[in-house]
N, C-alpha and C positions, 0 to 999 in steps of 0.2 A: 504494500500500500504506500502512496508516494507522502510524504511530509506533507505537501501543501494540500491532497486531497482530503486528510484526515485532521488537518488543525481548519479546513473551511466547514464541514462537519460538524464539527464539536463547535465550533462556534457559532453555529445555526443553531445546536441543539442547544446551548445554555444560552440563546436569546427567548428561548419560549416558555413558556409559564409552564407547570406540572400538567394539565390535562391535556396543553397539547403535547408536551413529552412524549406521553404515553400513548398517545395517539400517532405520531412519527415513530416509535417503540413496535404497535401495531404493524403497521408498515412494513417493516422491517422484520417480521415473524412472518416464516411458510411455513404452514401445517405442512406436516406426513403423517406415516402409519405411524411412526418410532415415536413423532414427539413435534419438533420443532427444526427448521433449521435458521440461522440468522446471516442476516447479509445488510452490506453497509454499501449503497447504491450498487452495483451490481458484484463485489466481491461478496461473495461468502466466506464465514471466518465460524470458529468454533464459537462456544455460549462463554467457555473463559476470557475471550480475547473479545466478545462483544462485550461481558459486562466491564470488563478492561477499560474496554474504548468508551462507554456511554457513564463510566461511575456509577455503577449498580450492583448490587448484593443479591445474593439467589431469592430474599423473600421479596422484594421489589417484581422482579423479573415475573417471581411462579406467580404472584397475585395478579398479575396483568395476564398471564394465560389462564388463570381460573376463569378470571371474568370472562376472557373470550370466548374459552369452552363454554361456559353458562349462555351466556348471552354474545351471538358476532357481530351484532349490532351495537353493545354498549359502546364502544370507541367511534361510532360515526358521525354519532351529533359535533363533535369540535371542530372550530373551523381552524384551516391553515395559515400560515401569514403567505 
């Protein structure tokens, strides 16, 4: 991943407030059979090295795929900038 792709990134993502967080978060999560996989505009990377990249903790992360499982629509009322 090149330096300036991943500091333009992270600086989108700590210009947004918590719900859109998690809603660019959403994004950024494809279902499979197994679970989840994560990618950061079109790289894919493991769950270590996304919560690495986003400053997130496993219970951050699984509370945002509970809810998705629960409900796929709780994440789409937020708007984007």
């Amino acid at each position: 991943m090149d330096f300036k792709f991943a500091f333009e990134k992270r600086k989108r993502d700590l210009a947004m407030n918590k719900s859109m967080q998690n809603s660019y978060l959403v994004e950024c999560l494809q279902s499979t059979l197994l679970g989840y996989d994560y990618h950061i505009g079109y790289l894919f990377i493991c769950s270590k090295a996304f919560k690495m990249f986003h400053s997130m903790g496993n219970f951050r992360l699984s509370r945002i795929q509970e809810n998705l499982e629960k409900d796929p629509t709780f994440y789409l009322e937020v708007c984007h900038q």
